[in-house]
C-alpha positions in Angstrom: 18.6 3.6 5.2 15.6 3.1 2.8 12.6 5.4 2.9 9.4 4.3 2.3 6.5 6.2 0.8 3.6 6.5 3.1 0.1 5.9 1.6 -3.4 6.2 3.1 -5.7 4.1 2.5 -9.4 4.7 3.9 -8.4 6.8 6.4 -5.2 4.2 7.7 -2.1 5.1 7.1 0.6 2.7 6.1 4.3 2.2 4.7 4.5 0.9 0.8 7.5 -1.3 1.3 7.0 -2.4 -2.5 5.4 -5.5 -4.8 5.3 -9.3 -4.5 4.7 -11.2 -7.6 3.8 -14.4 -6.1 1.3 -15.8 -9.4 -1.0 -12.5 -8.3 0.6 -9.0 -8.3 0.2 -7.1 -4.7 1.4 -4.3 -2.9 2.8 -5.5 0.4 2.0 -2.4 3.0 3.1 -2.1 7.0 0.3 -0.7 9.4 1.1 1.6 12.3 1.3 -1.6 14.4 4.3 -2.8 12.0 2.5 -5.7 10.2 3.0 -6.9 7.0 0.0 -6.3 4.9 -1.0 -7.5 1.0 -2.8 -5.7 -1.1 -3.9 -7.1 -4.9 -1.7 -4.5 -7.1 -5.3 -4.1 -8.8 -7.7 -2.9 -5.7 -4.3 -0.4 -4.9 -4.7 1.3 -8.4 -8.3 1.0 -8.2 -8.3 3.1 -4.9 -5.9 5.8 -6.4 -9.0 6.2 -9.1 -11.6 6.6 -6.6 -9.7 8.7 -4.5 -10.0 6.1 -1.6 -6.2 5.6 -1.8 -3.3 8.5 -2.1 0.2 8.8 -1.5 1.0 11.4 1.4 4.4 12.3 1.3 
């Protein structure tokens, strides 16, 4: 079984099922609702900076 880490991200908290490299590097998240979200690799790390994004587990 694979594990996931959990992230939350302005308050809403998803899965981080891992990166897609599709010509743009993104971070491909799944909300509570279990749907697929993308997420440029580059607004992710800037949200870590600001403290908008953080891992919680």
């Amino acid at each position: 079984m694979t594990t996931y880490r959990k992230v939350e991200i302005s308050g809403h908290q998803f899965e981080m099922l891992g990166t897609v490299n599709d010509g743009d590097c993104k971070v491909r998240l799944k909300n509570v609702k279990g749907q697929a979200v993308d997420m440029l690799c580059e607004d992710f790390i800037e949200g870590l900076n600001k403290g908008t994004t953080k891992y919680i587990d």
